[in-house]
C-alpha positions as CSV (number, residue, x, y, z in Angstrom):
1,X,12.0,1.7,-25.4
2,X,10.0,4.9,-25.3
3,X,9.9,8.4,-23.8
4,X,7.0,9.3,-21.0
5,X,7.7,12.8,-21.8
6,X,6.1,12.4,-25.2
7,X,3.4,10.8,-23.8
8,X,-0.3,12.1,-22.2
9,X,0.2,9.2,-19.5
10,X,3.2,7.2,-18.3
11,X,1.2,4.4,-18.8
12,X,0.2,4.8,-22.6
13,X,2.9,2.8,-23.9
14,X,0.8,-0.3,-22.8
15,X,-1.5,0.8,-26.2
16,X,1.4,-0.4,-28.6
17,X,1.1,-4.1,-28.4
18,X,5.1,-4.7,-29.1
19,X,5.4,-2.1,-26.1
20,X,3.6,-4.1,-23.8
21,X,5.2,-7.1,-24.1
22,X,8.8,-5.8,-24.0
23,X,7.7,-4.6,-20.7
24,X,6.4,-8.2,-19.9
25,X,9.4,-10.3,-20.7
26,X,10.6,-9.3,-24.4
27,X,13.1,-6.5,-23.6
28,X,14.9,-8.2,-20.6
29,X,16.2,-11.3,-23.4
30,X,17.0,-8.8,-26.1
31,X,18.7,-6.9,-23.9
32,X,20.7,-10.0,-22.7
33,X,22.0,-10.9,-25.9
34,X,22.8,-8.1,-27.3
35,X,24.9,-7.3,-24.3
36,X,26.4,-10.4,-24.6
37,X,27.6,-10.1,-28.7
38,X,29.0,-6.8,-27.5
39,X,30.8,-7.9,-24.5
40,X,32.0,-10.7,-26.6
41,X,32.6,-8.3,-29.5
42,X,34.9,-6.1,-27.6
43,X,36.9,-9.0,-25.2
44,X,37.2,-11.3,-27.7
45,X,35.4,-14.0,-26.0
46,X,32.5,-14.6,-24.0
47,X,31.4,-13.8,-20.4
48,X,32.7,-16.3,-18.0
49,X,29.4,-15.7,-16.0
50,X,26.5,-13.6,-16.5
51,X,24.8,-12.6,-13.3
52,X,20.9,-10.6,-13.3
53,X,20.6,-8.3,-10.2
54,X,17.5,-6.5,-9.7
55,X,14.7,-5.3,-7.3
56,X,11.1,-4.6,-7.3
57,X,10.2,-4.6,-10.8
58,X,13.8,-5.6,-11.7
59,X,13.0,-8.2,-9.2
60,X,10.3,-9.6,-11.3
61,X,12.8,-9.4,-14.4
62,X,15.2,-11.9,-12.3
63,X,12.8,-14.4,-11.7
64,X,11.7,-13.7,-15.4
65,X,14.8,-15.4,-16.5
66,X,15.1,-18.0,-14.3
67,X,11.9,-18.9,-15.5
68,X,11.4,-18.3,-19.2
69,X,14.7,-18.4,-19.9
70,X,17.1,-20.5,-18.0
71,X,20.3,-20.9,-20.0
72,X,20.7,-17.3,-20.2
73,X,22.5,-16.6,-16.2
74,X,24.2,-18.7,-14.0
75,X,22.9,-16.6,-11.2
76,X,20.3,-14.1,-9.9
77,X,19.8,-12.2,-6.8
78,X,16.1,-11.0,-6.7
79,X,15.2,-8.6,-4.3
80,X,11.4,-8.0,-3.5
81,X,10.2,-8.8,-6.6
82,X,6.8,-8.0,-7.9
83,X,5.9,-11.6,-8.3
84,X,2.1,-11.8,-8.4
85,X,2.2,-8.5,-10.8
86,X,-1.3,-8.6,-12.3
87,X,-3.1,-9.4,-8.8
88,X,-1.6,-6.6,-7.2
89,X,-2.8,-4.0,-9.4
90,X,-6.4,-5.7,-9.4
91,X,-6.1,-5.7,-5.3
92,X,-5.2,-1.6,-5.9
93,X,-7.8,-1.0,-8.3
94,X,-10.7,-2.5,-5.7
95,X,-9.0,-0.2,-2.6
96,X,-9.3,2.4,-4.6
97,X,-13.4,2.0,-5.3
98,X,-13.9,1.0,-1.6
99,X,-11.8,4.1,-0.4
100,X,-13.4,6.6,-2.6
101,X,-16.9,4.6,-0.9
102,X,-15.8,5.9,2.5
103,X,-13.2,3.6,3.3
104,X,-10.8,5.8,2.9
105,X,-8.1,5.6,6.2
106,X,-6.6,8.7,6.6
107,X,-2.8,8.9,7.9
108,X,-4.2,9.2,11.6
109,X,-6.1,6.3,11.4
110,X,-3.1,4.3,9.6
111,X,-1.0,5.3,12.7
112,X,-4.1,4.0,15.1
113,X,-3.8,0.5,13.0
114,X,0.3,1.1,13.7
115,X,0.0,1.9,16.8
116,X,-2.7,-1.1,17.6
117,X,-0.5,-3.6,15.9
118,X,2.3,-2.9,18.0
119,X,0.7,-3.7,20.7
120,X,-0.1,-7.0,19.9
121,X,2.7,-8.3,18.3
122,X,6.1,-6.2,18.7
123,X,7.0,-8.1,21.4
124,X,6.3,-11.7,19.7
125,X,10.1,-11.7,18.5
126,X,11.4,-11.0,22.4
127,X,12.3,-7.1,21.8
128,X,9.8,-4.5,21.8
129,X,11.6,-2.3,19.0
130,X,9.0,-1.3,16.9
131,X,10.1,-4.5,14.6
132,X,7.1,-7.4,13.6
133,X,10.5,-9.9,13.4
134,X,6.7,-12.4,14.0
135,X,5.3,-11.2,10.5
136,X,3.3,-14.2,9.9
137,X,2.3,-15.2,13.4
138,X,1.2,-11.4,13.8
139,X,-1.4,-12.1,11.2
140,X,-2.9,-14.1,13.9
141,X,-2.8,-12.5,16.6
142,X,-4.0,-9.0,15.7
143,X,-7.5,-8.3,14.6
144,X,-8.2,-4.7,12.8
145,X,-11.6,-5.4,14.2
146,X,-10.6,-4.6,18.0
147,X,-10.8,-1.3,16.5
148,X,-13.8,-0.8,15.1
149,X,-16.5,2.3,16.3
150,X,-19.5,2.3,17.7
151,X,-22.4,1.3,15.5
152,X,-19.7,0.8,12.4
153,X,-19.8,4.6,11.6
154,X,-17.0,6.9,11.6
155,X,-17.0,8.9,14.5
156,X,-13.6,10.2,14.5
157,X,-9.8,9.0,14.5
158,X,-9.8,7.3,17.7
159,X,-11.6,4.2,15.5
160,X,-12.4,2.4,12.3
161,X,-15.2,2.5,9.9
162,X,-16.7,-0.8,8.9
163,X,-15.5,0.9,5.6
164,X,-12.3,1.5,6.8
165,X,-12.4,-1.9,8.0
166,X,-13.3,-3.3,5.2
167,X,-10.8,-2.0,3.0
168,X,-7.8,-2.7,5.9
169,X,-9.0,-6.5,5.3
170,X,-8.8,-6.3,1.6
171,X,-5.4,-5.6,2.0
172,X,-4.9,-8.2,4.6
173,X,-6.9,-11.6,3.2
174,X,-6.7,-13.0,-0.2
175,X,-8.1,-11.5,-2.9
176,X,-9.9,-13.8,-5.1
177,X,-9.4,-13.5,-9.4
178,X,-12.2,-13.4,-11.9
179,X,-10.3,-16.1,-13.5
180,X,-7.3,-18.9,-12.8
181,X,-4.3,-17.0,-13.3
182,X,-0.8,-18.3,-15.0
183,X,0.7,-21.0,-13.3
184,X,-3.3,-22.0,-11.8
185,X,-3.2,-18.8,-9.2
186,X,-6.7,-18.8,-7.9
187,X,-5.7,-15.2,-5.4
188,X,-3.4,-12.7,-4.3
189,X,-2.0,-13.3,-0.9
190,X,-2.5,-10.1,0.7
191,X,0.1,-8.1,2.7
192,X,0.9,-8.9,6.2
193,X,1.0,-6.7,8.8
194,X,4.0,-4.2,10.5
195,X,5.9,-0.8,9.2
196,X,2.3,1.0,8.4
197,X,3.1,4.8,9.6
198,X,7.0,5.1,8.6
199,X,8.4,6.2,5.3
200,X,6.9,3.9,2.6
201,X,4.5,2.9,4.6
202,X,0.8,2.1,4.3
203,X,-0.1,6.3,3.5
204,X,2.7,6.6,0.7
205,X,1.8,3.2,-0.8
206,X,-1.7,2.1,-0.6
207,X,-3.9,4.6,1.3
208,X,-2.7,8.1,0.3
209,X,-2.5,11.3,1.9
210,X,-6.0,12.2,0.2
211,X,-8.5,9.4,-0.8
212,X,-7.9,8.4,-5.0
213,X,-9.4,10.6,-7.3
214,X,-10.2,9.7,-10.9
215,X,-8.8,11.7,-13.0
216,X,-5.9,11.5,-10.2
217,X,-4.2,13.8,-8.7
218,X,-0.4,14.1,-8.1
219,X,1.5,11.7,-6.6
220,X,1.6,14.3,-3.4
221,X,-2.2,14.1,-2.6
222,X,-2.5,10.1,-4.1
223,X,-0.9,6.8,-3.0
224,X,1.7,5.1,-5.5
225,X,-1.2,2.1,-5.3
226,X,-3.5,3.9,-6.8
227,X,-1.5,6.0,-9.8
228,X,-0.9,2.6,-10.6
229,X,-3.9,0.4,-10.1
230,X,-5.6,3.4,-12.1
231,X,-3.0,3.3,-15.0
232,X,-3.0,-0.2,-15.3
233,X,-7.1,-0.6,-15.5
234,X,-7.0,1.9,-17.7
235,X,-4.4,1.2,-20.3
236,X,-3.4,-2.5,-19.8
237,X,-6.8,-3.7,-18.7
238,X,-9.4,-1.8,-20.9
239,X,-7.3,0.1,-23.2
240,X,-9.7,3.1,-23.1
241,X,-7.6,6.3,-21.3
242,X,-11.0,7.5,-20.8
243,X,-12.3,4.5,-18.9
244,X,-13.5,5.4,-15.2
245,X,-12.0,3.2,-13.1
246,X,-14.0,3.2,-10.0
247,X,-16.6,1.4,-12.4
248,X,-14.3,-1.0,-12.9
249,X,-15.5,-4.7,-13.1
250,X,-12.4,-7.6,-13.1
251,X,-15.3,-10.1,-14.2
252,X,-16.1,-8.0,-17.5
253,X,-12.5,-8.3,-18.9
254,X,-11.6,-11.8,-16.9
255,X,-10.0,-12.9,-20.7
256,X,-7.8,-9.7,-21.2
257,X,-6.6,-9.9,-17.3
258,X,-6.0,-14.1,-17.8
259,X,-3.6,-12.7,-20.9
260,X,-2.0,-9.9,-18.9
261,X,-1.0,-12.7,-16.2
262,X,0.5,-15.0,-18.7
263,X,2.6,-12.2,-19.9
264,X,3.6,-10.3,-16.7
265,X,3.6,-13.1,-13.3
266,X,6.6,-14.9,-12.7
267,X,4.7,-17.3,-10.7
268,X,6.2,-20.9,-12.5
269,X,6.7,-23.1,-9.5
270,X,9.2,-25.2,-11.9
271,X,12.6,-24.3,-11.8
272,X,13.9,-27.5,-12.7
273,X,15.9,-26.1,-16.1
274,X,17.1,-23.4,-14.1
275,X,18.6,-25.9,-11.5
276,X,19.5,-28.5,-13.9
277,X,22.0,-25.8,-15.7
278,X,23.8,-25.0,-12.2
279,X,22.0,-21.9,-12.0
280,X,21.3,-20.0,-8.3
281,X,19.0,-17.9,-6.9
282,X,19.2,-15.6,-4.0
283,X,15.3,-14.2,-3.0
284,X,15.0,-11.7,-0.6
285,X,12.1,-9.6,1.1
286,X,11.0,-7.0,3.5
287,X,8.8,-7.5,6.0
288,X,7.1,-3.8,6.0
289,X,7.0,-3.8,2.2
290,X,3.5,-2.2,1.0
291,X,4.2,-1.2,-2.8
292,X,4.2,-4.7,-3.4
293,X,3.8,-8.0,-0.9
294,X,6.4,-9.9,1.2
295,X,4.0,-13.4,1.3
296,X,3.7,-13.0,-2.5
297,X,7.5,-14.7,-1.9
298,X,6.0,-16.6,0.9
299,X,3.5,-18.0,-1.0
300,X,6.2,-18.5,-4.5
301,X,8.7,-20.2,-2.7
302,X,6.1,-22.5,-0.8
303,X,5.3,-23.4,-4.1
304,X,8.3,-24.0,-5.9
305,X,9.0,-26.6,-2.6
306,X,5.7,-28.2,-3.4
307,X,6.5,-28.7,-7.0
308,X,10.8,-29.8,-6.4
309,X,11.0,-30.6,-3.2
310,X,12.7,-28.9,0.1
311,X,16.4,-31.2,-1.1
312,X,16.6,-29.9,-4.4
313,X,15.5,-26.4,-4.0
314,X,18.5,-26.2,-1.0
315,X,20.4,-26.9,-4.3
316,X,20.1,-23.6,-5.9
317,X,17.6,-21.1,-3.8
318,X,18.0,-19.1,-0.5
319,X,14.9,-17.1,0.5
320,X,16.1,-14.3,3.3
321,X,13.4,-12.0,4.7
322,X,14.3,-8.1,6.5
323,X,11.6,-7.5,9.2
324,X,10.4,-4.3,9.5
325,X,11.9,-2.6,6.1
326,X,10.1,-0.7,3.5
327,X,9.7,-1.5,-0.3
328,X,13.0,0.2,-0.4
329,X,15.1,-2.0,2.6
330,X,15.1,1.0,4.9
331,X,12.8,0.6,8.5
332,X,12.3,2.7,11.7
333,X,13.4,1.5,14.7
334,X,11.4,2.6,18.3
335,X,14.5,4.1,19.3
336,X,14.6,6.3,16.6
337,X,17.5,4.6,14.5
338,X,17.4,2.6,11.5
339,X,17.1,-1.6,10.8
340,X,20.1,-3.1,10.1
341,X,19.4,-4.0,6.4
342,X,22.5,-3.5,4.3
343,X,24.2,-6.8,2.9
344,X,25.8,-7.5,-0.2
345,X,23.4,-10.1,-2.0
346,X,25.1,-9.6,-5.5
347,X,28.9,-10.8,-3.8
348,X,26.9,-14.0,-1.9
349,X,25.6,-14.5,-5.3
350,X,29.0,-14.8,-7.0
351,X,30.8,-16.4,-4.1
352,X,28.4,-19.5,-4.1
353,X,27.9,-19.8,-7.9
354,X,31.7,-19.4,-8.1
355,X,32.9,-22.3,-5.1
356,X,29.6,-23.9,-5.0
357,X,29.1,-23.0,-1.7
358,X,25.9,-22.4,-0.4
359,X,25.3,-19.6,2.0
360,X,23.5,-19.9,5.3
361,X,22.5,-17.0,7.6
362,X,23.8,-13.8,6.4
363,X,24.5,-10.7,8.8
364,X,23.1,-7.3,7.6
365,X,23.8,-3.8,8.9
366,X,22.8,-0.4,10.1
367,X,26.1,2.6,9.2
368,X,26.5,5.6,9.4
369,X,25.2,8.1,6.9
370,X,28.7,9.8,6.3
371,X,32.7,8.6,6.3
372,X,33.9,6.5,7.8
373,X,30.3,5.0,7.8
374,X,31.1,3.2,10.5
375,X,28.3,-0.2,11.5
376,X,26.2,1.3,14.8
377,X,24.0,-1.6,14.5
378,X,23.6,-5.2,13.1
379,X,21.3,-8.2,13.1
380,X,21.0,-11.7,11.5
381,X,18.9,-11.9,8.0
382,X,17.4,-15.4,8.8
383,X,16.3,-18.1,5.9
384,X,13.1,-18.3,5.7
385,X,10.9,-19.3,7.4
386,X,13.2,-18.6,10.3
387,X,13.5,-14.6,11.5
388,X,15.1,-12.8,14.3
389,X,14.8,-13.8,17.8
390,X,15.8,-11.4,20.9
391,X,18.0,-13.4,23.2
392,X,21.2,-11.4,24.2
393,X,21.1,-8.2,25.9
394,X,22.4,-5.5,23.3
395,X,20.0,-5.2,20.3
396,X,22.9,-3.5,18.3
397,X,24.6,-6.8,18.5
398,X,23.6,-9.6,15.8
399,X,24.9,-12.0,18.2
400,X,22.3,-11.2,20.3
401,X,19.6,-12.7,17.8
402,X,19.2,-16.2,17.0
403,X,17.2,-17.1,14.3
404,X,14.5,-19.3,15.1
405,X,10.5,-20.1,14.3
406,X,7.5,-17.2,14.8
């Protein structure tokens, strides 16, 4: 480990080599093993089972694992995981050039795309709540391009840039690599559409309150995409703290970002080890997730079916997506209240590795934010690719949902 406080830049750690990589995979298996001699050490036998739980960047460390090493836990629940770690910081770094070139979208204009998008596809689910339950069919439905200004220049909040156009796009199509990434990754996905003007949204995340400075500015005035895109160009990428990274090229360091994949992505679509030693996996998104990407887990488990098959990955994975919740599971209804998004992943975990049981659809809830905490709302979390349909009368109700196709 290592102290930030000792350090110019939270990201300087990344210039010690043995640092690096226990961030990448190294510290997550020592870490394991040791906890395991002591657990041993003090019980006087080993753990029955051994269970990894984590989210975002945790997240990553669970599918870490499962992947590099699969003898190590007979279960992990990974919860929006940074999958596709090395793309997203590339996509970052690029919004970052192309909003300091006047495509900057300002929090009025990232309500305008909110507002727009709503329009179009709140309602594709059968409840206008302010919920894109449609995420992936909303990709094609809406078109930022509905909103562009006269002539293409910026004339005011009412409309879009080409700029700012071309920047909400970046986000919103692939973004091609310099070089094939681990695992054969030729892009990032993008992020789908939904959630852009509430907490965690698109201004916190990826646009800013104030477009990205170099050297940056606090985390009040800059977006948590660009701290980090500019950290990780600057220290993992070139390895010069002095490096400008709006002149920052991805095809004039295409061999250090290739090495920063194989290290960091969790992208391996074979899980066959993992499987073959009983182990299970419970993946779960958010639909209005900008720090990182919801079809990044699209696009993983799609592949991980390609390479074993729908029969055998029933055997040991259930994907679940949240419309409509942030990075950190919480989301904004129309009405005012919150998305029912509270479930207990890490007790379905241990119930179907325990009875071999696999779970179906799960119910997740909205409570009260003091005792008794009673539920005042709740809703189906679907398997994927199935999501929330409208087709009762009470949208408190989760029996009024059925989980069905976008």
């Amino acid at each position: 480990g290592h102290d930030n406080r000792k350090l110019a830049e939270p990201r300087e750690f990344a210039l010690n080599d043995e640092s690096l990589m226990n961030m990448a995979y190294g510290a997550y298996k020592k870490t394991r093993d040791v906890g395991v001699r002591i657990a041993t050490a003090y019980y006087g036998r080993a753990p029955r089972k051994t269970y990894f739980f984590g989210g975002s960047e945790g997240g990553r460390e669970a599918l870490l694992m499962a992947q590099r090493y699969p003898k190590d836990f007979d279960g992990v629940v990974s919860a929006v995981p940074v999958v596709n770690y090395t793309g997203a910081n590339l996509v970052r770094a690029r919004l970052g050039q192309i909003q300091r070139n006047g495509g900057w979208i300002n929090p009025a204009k990232v309500k305008l795309i909110h507002e727009a998008v709503i329009a179009a596809c709140d309602k594709l689910d059968g409840l206008a709540d302010g919920v894109i339950g449609a995420y992936e069919k909303c990709q094609t439905v809406f078109d930022v391009r509905t909103l562009r200004c006269t002539g293409g220049a910026d004339t005011g909040d009412t409309c879009l840039s080409d700029a700012q156009i071309e920047a909400d796009l970046l986000l919103r199509r692939p973004f091609k690599y310099p070089v094939p990434f681990r695992n054969g990754l030729t892009s990032f996905p993008g992020w789908n559409y939904g959630g852009e003007d509430q907490p965690g949204g698109l201004v916190d995340t990826l646009t800013g309150p104030k477009p990205p400075q170099f050297p940056a500015e606090t985390r009040k005035t800059q977006s948590i995409g660009w701290i980090n895109g500019d950290g990780f160009v600057r220290y993992v990428f070139v390895r010069d703290p002095k490096f400008d990274p709006f002149s920052f090229k991805p095809e004039a360091h295409a061999k250090r970002i290739r090495e920063i994949s194989e290290m960091f992505d969790t992208t391996d679509p074979d899980m066959s080890a993992f499987l073959d030693r009983g182990g299970k996996i419970v993946l779960k998104g958010n639909g209005a997730d900008y720090q990182r990407s919801l079809l990044q887990e699209t696009e993983y488990y799609k592949a991980v079916v390609a390479k074993m098959g729908q029969a055998r990955v029933d055997r040991f994975i259930r994907f679940y997506v949240t419309p409509g919740v942030n990075h950190g599971g919480i989301g904004r209804l129309a009405s005012g209240g919150v998305v029912p998004a509270k479930v207990d992943l890490l007790a379905i975990l241990d119930d179907w590795v325990e009875t071999g049981t696999p779970p179906g659809e799960l119910v997740q809830v909205a409570q009260e934010r003091q005792a008794p905490f009673n539920v005042i709302g709740a809703r189906p979390m679907c398997r994927y690719p199935l999501t929330p349909r409208f087709v009762g009368s009470d949208p408190n109700e989760a029996s009024s949902f059925s989980c069905g196709a976008q």
